[in-house]
N, C-alpha and C positions, 0 to 999 in steps of 0.2 A: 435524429442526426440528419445533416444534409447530406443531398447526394449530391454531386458533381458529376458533370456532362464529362466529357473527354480533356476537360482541363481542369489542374489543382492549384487555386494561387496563381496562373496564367502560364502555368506549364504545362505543355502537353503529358498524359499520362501516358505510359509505353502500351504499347500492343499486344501485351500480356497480361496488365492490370485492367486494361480494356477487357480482353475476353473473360477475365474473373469476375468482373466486375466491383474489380477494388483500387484503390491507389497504389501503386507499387511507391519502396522505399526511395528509389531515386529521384523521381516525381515529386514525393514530401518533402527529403532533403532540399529540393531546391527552391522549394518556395520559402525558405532562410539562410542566409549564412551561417555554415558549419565547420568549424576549425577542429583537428584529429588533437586531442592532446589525453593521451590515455592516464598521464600523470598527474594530473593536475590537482584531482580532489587528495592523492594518497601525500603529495610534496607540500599542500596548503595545508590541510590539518589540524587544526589547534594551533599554526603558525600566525593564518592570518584570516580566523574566524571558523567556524567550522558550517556546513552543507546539510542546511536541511530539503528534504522532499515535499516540493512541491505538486506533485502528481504521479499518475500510472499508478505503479503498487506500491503498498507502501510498507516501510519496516514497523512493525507493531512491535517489539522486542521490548521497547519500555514501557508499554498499554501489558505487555504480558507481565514483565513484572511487579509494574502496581498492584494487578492481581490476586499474584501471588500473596505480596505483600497485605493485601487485604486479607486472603483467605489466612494468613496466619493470626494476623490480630481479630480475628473471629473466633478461630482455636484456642487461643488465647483466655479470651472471654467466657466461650463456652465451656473451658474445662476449671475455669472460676468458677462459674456456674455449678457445674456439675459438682465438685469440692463442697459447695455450699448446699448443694442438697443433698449431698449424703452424710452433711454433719444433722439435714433436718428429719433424717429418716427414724427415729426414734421419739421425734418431738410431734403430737398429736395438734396441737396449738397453732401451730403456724402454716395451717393450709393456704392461705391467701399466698402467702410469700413461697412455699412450696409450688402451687400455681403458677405463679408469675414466674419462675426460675425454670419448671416442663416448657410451660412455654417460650418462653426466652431462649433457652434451648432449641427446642424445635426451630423456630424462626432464625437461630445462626447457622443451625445444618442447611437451612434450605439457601440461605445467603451462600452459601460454601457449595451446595452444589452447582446452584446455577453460576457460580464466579468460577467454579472447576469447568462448567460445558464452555463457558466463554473461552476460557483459557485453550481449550481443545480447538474449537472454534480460529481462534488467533493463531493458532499453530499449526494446523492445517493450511488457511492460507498463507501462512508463511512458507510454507513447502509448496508450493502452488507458485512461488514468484520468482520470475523467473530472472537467470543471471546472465550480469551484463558485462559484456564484451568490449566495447568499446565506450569512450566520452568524449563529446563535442562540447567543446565550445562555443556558444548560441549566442545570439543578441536578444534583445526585450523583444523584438517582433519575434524572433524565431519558438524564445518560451511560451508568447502566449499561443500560438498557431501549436506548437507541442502540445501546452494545455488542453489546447481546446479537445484534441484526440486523445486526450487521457496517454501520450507515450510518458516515459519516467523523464521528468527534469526539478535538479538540483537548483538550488537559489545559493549565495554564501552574501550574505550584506555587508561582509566587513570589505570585502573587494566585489561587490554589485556585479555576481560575474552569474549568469545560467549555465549549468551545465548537463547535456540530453546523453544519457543512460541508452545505449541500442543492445538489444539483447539479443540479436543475433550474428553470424559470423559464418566466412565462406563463402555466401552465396550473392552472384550480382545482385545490385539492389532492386535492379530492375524487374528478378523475379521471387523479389519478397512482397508480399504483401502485408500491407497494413489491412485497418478494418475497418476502413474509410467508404463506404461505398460511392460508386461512379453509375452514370447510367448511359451506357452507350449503341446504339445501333450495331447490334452483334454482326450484322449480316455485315456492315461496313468492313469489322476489323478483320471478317473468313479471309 
């Protein structure tokens, strides 16, 4: 990642993010145009296109339940499977096909657990992400400069509008930091 001197986008960075040596949020704000509209994705909607995420964290919710849906039609399978070998358990004859059904078995439990660890996996980081407080209204320069810091922004193409997700609240911006790093002459900012 790049560092930045004492200036982000050709704003000076505050004298707090100086001595952290990181960009504070007021700094980054202004290296775009940022419009407050906290309504805007809940009032559009399915009205007039709906908002996918274009960065930061992202909602894995339907990665989760494809998943899901996988590990069922494995269950599925497997308990076909299983049905069918214990109609072969009497029949001496058909070891090949008895064969081929242990293991076909075996290899959808192991599909199923490791789509289970996924699944655990995706949902832990989904508890890990964090919630957002406010939505701005961005321009194309402001999404991609967002992008590029991985902060959370919304796209909707049926109204070509970016929308940047801040997930924090209260505190001046000046002494939030992002995780941009800056490199500055400490001694300057004492």
């Amino acid at each position: 990642m790049t560092r930045f001197g004492k200036y982000f986008y050709g704003n000076e960075i505050s004298d707090y993010g100086k001595q952290y040596g990181r960009v504070d949020y007021a700094t980054f704000a202004k290296a775009f145009d940022a419009v407050l509209n906290n309504d805007i994705m809940n009032k559009t909607w399915g009205i007039c296109g709906e908002w996918e995420q274009e960065s930061g964290y992202i909602d894995n919710g339907e990665e989760i339940e494809e998943k899901r849906e996988a590990i069922e039609e494995r269950e599925e399978k497997r308990d076909t499977y299983a049905d069918e070998l214990a109609e072969l358990a009497d029949i001496d004859e058909n070891d090949s096909r008895r064969a081929f059904l242990e293991d076909s078995i075996e290899e959808l439990d192991d599909q199923i657990r490791i789509l289970e660890e996924e699944i655990e996996e995706l949902e832990a980081q989904q508890e890990e992400q964090p919630e957002i407080y406010q939505y701005f209204i961005i321009s194309d320069n402001g999404a991609r400069i967002c992008e590029e810091f991985n902060e959370i922004v919304f796209y909707n193409s049926e109204l070509d509008m970016y929308v940047w997700g801040v997930d924090h609240w209260g505190t001046s911006w000046d002494y939030v930091l992002t995780d941009i790093p800056c490199e500055v002459d400490k001694t300057a900012t004492a």
